[in-house]
PyMOL Python script that loads the backbone (N, CA, C, O; Angstrom):
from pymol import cmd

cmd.read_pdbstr("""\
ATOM      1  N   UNK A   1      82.460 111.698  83.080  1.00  0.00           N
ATOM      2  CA  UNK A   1      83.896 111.569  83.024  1.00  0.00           C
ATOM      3  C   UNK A   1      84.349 110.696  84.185  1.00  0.00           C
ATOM      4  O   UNK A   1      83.635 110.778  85.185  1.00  0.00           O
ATOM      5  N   UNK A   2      85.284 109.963  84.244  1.00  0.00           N
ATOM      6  CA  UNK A   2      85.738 109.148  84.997  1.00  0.00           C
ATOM      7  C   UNK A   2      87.324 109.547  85.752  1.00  0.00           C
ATOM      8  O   UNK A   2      88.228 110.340  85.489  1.00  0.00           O
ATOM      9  N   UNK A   3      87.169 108.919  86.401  1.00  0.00           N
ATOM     10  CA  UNK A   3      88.341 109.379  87.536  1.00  0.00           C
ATOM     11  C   UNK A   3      88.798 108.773  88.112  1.00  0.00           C
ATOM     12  O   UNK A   3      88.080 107.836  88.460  1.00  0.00           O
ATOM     13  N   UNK A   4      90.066 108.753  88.609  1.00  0.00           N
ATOM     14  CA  UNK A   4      91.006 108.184  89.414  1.00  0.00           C
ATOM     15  C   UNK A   4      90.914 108.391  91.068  1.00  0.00           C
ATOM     16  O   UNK A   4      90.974 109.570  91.419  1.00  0.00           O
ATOM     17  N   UNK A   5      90.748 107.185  92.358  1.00  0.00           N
ATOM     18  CA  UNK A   5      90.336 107.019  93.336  1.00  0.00           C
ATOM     19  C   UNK A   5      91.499 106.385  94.068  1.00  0.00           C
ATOM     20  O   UNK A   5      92.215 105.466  93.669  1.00  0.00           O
ATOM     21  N   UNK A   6      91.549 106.987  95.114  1.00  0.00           N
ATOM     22  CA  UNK A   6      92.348 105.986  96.177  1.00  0.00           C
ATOM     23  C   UNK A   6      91.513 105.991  97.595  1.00  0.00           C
ATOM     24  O   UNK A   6      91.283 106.898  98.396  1.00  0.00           O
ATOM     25  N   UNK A   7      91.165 104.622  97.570  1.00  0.00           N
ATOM     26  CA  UNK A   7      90.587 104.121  99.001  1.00  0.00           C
ATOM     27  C   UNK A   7      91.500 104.365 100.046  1.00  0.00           C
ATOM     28  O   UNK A   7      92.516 103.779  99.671  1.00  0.00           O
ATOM     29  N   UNK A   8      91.796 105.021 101.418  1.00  0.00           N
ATOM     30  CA  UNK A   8      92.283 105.092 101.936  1.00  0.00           C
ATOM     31  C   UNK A   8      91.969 104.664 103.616  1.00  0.00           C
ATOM     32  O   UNK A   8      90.927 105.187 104.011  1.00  0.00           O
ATOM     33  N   UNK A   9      92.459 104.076 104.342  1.00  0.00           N
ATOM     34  CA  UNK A   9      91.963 104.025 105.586  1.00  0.00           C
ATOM     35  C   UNK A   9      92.189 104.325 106.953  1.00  0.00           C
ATOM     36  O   UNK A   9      92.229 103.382 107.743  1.00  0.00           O
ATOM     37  N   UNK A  10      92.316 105.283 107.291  1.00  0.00           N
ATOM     38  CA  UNK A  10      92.831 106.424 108.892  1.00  0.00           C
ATOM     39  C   UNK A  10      93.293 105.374 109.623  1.00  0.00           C
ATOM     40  O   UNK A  10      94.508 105.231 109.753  1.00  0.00           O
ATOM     41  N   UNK A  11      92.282 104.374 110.281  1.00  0.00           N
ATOM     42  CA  UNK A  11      92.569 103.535 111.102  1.00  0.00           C
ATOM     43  C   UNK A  11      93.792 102.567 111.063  1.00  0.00           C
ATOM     44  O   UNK A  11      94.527 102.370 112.030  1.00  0.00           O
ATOM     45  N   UNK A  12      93.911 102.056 109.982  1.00  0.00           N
ATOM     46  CA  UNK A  12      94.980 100.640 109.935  1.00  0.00           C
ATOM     47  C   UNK A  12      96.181 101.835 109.071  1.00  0.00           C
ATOM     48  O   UNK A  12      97.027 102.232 109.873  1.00  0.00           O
ATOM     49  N   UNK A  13      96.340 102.364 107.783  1.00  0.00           N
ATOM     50  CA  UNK A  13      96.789 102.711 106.890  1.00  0.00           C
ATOM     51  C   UNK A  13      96.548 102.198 105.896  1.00  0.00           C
ATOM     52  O   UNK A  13      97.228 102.605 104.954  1.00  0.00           O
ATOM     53  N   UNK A  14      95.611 101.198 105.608  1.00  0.00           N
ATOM     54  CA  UNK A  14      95.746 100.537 104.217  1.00  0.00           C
ATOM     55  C   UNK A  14      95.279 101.473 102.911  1.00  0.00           C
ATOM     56  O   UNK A  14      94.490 102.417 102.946  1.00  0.00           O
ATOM     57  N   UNK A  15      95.831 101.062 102.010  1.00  0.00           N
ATOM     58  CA  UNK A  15      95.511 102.471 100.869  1.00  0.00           C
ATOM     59  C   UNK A  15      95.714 100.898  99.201  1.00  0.00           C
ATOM     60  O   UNK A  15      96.376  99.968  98.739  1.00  0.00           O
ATOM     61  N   UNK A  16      94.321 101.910  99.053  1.00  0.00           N
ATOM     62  CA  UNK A  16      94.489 100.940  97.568  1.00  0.00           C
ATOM     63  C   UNK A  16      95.488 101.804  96.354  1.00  0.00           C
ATOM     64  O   UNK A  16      96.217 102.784  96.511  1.00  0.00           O
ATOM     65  N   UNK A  17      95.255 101.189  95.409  1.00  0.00           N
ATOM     66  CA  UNK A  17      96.043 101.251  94.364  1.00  0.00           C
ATOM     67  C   UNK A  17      94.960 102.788  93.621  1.00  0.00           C
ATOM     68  O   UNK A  17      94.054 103.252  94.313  1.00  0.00           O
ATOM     69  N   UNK A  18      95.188 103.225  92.563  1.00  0.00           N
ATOM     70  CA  UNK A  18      94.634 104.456  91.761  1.00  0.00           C
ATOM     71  C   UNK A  18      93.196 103.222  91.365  1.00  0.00           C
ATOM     72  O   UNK A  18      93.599 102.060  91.421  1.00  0.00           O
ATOM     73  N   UNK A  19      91.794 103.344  91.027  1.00  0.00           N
ATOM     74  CA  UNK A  19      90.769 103.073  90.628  1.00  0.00           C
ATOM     75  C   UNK A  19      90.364 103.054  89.923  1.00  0.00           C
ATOM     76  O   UNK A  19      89.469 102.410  90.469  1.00  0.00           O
ATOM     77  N   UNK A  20      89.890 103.180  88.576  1.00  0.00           N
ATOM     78  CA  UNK A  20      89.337 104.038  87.593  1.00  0.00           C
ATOM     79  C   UNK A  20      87.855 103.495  88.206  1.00  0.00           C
ATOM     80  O   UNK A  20      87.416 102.346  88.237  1.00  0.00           O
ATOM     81  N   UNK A  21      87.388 104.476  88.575  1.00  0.00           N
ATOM     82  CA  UNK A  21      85.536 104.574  88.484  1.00  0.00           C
ATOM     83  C   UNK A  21      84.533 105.766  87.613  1.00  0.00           C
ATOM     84  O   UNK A  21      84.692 106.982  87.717  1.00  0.00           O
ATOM     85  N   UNK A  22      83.505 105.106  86.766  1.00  0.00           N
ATOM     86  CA  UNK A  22      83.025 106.129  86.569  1.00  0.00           C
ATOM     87  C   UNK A  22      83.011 105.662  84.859  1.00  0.00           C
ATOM     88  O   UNK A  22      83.355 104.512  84.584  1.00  0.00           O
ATOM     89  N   UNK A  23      82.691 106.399  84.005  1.00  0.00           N
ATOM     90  CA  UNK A  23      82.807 106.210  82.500  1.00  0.00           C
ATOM     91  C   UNK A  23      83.463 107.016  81.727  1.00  0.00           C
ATOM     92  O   UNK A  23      83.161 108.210  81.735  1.00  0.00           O
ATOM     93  N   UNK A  24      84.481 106.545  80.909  1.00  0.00           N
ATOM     94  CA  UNK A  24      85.823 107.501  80.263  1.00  0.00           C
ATOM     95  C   UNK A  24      85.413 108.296  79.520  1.00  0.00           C
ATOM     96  O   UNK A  24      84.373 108.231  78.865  1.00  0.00           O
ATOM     97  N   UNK A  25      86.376 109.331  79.554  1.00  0.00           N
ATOM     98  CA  UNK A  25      86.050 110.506  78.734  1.00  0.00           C
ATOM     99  C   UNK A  25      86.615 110.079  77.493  1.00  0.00           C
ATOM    100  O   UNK A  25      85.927 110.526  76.576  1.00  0.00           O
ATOM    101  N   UNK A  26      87.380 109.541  77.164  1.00  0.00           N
ATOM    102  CA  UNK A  26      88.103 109.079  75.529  1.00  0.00           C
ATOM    103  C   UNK A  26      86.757 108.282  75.238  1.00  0.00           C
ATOM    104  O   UNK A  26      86.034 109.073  74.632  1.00  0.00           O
ATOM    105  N   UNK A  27      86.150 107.164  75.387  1.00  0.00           N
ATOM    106  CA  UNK A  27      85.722 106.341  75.004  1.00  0.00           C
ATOM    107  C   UNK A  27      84.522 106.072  76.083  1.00  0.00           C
ATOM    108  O   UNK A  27      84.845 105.195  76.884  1.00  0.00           O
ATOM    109  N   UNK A  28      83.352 106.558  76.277  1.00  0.00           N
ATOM    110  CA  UNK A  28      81.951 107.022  77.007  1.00  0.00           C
ATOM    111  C   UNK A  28      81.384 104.935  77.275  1.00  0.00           C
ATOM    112  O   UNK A  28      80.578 104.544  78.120  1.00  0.00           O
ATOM    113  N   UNK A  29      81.938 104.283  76.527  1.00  0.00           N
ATOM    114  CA  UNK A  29      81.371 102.628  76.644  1.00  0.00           C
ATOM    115  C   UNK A  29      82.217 101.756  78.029  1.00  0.00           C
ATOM    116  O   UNK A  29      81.771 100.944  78.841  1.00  0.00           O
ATOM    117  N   UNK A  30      83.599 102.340  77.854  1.00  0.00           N
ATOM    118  CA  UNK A  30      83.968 101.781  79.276  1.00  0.00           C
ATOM    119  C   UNK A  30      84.209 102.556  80.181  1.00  0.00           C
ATOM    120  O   UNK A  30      84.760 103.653  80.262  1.00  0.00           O
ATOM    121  N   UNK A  31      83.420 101.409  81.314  1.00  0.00           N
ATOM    122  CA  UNK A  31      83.090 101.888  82.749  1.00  0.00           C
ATOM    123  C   UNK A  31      83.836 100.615  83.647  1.00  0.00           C
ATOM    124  O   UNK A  31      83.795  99.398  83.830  1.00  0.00           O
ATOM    125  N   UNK A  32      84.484 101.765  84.019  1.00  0.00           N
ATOM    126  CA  UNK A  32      84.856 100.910  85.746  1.00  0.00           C
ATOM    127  C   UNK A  32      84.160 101.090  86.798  1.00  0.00           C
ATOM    128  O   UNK A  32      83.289 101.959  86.846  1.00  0.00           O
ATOM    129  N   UNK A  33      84.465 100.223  87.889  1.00  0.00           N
ATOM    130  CA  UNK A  33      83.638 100.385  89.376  1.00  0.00           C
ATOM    131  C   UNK A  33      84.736  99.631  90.282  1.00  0.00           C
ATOM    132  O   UNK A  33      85.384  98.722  89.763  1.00  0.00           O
ATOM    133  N   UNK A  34      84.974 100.014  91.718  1.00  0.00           N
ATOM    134  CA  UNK A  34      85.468  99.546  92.614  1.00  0.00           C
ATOM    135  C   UNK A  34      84.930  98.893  93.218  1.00  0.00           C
ATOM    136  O   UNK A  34      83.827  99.256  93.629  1.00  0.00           O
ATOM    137  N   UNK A  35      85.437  97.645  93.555  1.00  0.00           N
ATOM    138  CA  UNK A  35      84.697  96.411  94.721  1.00  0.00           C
ATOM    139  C   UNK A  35      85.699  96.228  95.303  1.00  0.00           C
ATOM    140  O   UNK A  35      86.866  96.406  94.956  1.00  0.00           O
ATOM    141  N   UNK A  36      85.050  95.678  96.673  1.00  0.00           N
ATOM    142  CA  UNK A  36      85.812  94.581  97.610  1.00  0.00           C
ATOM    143  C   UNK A  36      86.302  93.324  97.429  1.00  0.00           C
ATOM    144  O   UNK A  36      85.413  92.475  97.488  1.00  0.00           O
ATOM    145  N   UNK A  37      87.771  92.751  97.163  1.00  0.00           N
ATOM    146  CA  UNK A  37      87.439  91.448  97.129  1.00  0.00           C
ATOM    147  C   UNK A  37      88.107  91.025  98.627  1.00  0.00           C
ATOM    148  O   UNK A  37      88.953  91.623  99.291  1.00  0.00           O
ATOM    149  N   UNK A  38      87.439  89.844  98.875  1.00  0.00           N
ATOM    150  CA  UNK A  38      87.224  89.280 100.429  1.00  0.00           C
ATOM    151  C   UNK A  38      88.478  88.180 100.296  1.00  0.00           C
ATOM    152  O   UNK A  38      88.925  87.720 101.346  1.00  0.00           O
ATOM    153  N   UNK A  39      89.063  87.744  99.000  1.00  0.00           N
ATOM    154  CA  UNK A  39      90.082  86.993  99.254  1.00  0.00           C
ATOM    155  C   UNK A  39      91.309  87.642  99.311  1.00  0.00           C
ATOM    156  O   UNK A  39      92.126  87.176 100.106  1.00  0.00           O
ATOM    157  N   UNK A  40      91.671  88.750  98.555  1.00  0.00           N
ATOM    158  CA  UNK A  40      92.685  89.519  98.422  1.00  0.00           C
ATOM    159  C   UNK A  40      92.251  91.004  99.767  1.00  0.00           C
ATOM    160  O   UNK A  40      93.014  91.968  99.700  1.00  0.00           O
ATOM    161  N   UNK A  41      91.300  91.069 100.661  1.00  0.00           N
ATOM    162  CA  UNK A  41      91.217  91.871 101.512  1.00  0.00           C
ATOM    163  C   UNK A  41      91.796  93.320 100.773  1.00  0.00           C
ATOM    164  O   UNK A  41      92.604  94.082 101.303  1.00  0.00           O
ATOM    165  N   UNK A  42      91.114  93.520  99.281  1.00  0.00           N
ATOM    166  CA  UNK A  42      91.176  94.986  98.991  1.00  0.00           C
ATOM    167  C   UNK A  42      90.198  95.419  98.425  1.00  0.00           C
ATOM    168  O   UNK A  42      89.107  94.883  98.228  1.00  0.00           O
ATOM    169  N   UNK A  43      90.605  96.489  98.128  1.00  0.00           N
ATOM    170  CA  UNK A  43      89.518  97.083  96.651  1.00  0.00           C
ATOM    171  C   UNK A  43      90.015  97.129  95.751  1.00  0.00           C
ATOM    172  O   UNK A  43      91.128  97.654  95.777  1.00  0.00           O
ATOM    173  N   UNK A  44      89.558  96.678  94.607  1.00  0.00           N
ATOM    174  CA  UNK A  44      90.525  96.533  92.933  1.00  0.00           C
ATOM    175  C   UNK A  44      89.211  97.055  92.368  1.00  0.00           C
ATOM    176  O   UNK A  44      88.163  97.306  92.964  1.00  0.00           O
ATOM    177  N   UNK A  45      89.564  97.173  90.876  1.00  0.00           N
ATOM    178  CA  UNK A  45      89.006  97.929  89.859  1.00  0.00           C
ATOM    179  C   UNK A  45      88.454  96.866  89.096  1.00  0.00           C
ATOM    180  O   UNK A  45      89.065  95.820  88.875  1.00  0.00           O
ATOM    181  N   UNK A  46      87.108  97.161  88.621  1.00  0.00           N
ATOM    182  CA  UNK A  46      86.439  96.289  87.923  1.00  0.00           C
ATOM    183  C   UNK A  46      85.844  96.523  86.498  1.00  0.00           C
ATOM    184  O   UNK A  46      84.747  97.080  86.514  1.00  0.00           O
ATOM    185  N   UNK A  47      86.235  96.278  85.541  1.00  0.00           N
ATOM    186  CA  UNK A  47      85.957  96.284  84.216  1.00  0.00           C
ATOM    187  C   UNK A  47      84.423  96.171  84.131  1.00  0.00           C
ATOM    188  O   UNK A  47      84.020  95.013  84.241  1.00  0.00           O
ATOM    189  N   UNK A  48      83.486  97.104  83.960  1.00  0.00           N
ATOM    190  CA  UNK A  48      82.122  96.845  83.556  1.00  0.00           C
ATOM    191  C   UNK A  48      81.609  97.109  82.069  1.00  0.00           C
ATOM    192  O   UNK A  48      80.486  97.379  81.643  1.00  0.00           O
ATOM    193  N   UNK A  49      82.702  96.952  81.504  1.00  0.00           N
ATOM    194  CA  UNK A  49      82.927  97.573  79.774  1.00  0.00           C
ATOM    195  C   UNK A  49      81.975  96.277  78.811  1.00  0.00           C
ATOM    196  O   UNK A  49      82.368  95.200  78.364  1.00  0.00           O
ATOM    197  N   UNK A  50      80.467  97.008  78.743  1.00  0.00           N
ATOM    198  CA  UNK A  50      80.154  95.941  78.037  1.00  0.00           C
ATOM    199  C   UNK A  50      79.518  94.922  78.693  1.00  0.00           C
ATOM    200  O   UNK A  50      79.006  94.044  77.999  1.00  0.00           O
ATOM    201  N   UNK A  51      79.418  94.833  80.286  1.00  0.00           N
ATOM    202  CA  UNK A  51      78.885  93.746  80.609  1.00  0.00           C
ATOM    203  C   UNK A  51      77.211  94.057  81.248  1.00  0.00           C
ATOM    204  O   UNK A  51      76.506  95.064  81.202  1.00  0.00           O
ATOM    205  N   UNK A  52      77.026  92.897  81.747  1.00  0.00           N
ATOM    206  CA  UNK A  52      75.489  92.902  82.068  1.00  0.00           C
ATOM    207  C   UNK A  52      75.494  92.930  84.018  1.00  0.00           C
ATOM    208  O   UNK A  52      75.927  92.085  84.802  1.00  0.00           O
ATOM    209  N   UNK A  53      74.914  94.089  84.244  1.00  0.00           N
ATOM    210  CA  UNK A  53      75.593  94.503  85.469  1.00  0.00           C
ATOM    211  C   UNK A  53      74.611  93.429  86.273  1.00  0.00           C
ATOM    212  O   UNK A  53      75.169  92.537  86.913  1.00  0.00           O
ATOM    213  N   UNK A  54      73.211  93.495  86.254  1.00  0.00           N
ATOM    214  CA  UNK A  54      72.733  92.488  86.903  1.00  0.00           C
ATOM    215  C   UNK A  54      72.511  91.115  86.790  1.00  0.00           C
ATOM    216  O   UNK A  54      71.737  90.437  87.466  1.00  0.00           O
ATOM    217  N   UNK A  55      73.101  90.825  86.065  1.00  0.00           N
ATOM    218  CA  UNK A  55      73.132  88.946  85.633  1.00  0.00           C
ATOM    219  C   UNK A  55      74.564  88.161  85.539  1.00  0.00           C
ATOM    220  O   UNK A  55      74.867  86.970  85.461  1.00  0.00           O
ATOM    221  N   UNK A  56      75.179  89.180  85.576  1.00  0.00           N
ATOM    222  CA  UNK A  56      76.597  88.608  85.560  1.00  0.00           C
ATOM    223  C   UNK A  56      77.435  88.790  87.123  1.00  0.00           C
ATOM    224  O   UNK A  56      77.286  89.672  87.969  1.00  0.00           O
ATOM    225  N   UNK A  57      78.197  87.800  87.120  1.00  0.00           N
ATOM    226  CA  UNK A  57      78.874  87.822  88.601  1.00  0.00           C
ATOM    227  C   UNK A  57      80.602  88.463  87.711  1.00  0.00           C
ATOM    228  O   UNK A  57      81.073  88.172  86.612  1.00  0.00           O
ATOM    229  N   UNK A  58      81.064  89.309  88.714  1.00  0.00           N
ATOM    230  CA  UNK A  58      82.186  89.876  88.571  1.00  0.00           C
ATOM    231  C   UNK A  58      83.171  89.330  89.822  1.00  0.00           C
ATOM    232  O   UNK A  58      82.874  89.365  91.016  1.00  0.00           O
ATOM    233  N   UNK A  59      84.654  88.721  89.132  1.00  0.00           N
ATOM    234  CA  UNK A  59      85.787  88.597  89.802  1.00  0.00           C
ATOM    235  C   UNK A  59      87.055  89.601  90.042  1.00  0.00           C
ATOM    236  O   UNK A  59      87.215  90.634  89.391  1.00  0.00           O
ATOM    237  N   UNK A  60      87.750  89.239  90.857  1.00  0.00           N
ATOM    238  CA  UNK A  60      88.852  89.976  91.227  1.00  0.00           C
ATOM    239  C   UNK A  60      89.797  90.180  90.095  1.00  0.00           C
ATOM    240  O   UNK A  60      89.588  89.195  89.387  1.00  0.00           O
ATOM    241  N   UNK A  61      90.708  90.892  89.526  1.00  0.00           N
ATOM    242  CA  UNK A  61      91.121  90.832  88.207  1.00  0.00           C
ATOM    243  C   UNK A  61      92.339  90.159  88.982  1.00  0.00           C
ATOM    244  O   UNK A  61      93.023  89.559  88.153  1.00  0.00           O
ATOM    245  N   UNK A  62      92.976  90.011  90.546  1.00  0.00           N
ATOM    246  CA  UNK A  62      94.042  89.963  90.470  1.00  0.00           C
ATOM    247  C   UNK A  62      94.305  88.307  90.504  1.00  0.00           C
ATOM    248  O   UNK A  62      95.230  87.723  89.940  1.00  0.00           O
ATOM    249  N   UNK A  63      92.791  87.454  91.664  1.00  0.00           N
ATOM    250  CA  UNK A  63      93.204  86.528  92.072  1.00  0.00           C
ATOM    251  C   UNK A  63      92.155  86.034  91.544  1.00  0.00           C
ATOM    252  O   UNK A  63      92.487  84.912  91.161  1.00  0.00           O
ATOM    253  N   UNK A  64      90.387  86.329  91.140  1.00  0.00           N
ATOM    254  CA  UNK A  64      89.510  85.502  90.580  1.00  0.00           C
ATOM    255  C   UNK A  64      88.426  85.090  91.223  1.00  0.00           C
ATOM    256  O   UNK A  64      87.539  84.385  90.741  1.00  0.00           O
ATOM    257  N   UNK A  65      88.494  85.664  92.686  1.00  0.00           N
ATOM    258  CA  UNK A  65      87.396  85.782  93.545  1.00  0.00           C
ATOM    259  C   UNK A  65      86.390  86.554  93.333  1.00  0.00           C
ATOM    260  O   UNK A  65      86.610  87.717  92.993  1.00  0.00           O
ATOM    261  N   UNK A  66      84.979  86.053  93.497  1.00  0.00           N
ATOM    262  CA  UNK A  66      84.318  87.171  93.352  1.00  0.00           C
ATOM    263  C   UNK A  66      83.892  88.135  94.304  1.00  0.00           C
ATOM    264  O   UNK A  66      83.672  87.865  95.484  1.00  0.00           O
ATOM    265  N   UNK A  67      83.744  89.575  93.648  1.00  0.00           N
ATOM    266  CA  UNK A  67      83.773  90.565  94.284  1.00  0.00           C
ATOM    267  C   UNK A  67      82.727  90.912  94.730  1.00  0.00           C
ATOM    268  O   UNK A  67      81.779  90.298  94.242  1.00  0.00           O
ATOM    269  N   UNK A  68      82.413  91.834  95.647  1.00  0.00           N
ATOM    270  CA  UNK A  68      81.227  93.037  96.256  1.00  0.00           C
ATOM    271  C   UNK A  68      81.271  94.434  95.768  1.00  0.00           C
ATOM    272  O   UNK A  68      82.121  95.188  96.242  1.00  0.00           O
ATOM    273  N   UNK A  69      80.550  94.801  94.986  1.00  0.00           N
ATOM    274  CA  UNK A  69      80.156  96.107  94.861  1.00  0.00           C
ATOM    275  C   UNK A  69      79.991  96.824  95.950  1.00  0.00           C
ATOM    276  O   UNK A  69      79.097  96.550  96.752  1.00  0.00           O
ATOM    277  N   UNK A  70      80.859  97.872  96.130  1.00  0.00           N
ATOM    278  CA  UNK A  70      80.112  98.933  97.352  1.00  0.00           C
ATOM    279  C   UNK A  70      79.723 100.122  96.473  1.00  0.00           C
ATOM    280  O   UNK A  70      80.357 100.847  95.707  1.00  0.00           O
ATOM    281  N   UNK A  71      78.190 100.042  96.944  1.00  0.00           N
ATOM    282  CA  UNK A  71      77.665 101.348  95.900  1.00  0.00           C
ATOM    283  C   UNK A  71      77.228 102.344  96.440  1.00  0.00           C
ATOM    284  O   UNK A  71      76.777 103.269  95.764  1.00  0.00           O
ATOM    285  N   UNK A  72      77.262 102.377  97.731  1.00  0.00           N
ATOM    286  CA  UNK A  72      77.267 103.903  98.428  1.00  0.00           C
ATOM    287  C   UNK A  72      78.770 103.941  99.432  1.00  0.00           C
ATOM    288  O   UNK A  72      79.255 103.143 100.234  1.00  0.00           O
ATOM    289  N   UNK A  73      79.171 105.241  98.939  1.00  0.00           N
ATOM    290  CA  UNK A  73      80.390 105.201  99.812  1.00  0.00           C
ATOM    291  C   UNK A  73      80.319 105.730 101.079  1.00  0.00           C
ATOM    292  O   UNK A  73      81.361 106.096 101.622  1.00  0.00           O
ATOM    293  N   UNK A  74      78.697 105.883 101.934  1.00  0.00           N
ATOM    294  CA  UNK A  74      79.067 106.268 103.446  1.00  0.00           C
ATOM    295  C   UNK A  74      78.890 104.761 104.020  1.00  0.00           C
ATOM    296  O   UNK A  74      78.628 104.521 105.199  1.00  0.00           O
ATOM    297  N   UNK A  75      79.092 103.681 102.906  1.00  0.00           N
ATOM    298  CA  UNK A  75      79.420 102.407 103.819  1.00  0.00           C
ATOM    299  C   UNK A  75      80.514 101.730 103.522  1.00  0.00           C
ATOM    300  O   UNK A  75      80.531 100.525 103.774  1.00  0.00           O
ATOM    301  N   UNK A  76      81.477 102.264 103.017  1.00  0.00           N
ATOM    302  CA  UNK A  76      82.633 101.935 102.810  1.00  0.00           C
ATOM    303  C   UNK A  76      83.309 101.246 104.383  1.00  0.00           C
ATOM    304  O   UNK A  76      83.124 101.776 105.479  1.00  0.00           O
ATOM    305  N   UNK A  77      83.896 100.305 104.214  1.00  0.00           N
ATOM    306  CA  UNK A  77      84.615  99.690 104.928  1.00  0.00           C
ATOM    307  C   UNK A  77      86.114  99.260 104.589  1.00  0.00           C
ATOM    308  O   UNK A  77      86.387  98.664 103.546  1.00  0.00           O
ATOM    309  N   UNK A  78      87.134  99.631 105.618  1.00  0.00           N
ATOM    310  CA  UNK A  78      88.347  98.634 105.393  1.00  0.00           C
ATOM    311  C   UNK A  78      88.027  97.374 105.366  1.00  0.00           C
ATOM    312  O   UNK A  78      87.258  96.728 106.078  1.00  0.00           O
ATOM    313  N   UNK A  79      88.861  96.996 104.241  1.00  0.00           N
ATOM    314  CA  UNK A  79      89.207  95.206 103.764  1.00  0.00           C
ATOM    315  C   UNK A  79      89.629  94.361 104.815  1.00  0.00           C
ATOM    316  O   UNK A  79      89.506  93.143 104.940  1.00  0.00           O
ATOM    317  N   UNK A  80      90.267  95.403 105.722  1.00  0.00           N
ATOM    318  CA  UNK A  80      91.745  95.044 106.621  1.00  0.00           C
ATOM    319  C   UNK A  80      91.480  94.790 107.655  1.00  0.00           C
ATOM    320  O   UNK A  80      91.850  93.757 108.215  1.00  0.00           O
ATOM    321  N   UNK A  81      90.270  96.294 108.525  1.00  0.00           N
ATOM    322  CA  UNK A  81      90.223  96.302 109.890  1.00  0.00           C
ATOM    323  C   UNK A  81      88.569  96.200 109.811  1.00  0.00           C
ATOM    324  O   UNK A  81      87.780  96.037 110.742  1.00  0.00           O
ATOM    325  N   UNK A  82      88.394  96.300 108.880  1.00  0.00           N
ATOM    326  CA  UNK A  82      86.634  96.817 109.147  1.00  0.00           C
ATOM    327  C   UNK A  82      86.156  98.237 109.412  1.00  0.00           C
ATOM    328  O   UNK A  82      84.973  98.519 109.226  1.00  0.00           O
ATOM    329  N   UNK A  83      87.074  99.183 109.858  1.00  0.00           N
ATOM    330  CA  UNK A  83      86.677 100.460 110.104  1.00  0.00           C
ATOM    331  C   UNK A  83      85.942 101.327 109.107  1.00  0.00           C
ATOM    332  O   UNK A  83      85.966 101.170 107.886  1.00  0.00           O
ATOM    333  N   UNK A  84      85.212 102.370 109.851  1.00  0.00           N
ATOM    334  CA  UNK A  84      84.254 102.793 108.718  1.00  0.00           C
ATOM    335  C   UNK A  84      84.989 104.539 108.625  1.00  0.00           C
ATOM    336  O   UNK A  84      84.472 105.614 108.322  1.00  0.00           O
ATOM    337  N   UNK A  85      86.034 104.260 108.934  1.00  0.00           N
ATOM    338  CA  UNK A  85      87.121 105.954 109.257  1.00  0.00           C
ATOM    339  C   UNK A  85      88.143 105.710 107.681  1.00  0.00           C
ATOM    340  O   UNK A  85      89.372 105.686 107.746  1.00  0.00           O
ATOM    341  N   UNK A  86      87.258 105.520 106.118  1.00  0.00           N
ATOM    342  CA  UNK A  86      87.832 105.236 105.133  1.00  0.00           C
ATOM    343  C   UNK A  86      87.954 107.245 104.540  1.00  0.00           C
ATOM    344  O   UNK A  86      87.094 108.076 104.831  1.00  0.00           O
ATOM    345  N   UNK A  87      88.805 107.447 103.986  1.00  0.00           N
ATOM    346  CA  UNK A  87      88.833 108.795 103.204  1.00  0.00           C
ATOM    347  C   UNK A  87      89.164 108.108 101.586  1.00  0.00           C
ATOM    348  O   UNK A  87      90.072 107.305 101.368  1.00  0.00           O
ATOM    349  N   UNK A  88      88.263 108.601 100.622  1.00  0.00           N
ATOM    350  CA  UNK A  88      88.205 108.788  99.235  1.00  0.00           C
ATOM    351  C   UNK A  88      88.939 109.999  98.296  1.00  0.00           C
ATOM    352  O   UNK A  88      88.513 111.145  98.154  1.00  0.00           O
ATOM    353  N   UNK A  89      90.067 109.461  97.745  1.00  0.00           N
ATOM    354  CA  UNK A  89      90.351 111.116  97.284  1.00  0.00           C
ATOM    355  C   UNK A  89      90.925 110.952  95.610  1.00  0.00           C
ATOM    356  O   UNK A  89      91.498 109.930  95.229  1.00  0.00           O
ATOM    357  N   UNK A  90      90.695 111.976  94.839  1.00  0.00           N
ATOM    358  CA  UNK A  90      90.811 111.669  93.773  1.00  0.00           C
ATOM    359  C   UNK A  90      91.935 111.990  93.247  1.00  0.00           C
ATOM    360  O   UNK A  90      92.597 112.985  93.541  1.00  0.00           O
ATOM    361  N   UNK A  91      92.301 110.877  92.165  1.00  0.00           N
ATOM    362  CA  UNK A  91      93.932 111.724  91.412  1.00  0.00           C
ATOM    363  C   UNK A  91      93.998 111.204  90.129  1.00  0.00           C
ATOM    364  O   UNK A  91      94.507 110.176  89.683  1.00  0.00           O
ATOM    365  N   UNK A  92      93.267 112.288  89.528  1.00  0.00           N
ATOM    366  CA  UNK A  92      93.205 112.591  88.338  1.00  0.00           C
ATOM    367  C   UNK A  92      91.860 111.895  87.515  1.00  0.00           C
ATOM    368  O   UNK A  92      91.080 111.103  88.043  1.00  0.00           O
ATOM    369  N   UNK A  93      91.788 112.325  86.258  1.00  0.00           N
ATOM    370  CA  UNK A  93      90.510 111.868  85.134  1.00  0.00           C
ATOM    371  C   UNK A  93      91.410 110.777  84.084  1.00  0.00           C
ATOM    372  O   UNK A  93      92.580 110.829  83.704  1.00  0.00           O
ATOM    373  N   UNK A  94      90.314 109.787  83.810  1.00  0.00           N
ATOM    374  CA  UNK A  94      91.140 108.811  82.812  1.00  0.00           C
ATOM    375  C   UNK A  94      89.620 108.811  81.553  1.00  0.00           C
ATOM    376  O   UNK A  94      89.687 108.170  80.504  1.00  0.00           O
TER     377      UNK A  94
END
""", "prot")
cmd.dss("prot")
cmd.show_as("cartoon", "prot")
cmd.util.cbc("prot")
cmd.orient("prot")
C-alpha cells in the first residue's frame, strides 16, 4: 500500500509537498518514489508506473531536470541546507 510523505527539515524549515511513495492500493501497477531534484532544490514525486527502473533516466515533473533517487532514508539530505536533521512523516494512504 502506498502512502503519503512529507520530507521535512529541523534545520532550515524546508518541507516538501505530500509524496506518494510506495505502490497503490486502488491500482497495485502504479508506483511512485521520491527524488531529489538539484535544479528545483526539492524532493518531488516520481511516476515509476510502468517504467524501466534501471535503464531509464527519470526527470523532475516540475522543471525536467533529472533527478536522484534517495533509496535509503538514513541518508536523506536537505535540498536547501544539506543537513542530515530531515524528519519523514506520513499523511495518509493513496
Amino acid at each position: 500500500m502506498g502512502e503519503f510523505t512529507i520530507i521535512a527539515c529541523r534545520a532550515c524549515g524546508y518541507r516538501s509537498g505530500r509524496i506518494r511513495w510506495g505502490v497503490g492500493c486502488d491500482d497495485p501497477r502504479a508506483r511512485f518514489l521520491p527524488a531529489h531534484c538539484p535544479s528545483c532544490a526539492a524532493f518531488v514525486e516520481v511516476d515509476l508506473t510502468g517504467r524501466d527502473v534501471l535503464n531509464e533516466k527519470f526527470t523532475c515533473p516540475d522543471c525536467g531536470s533529472v533527478v536522484a533517487f534517495t533509496e535509503h532514508v538514513d541518508h536523506f539530505e536537505c535540498p536547501r541546507c544539506q543537513s542530515h536533521d530531515i524528519s519523514l512523516s506520513q499523511d495518509g494512504y493513496w
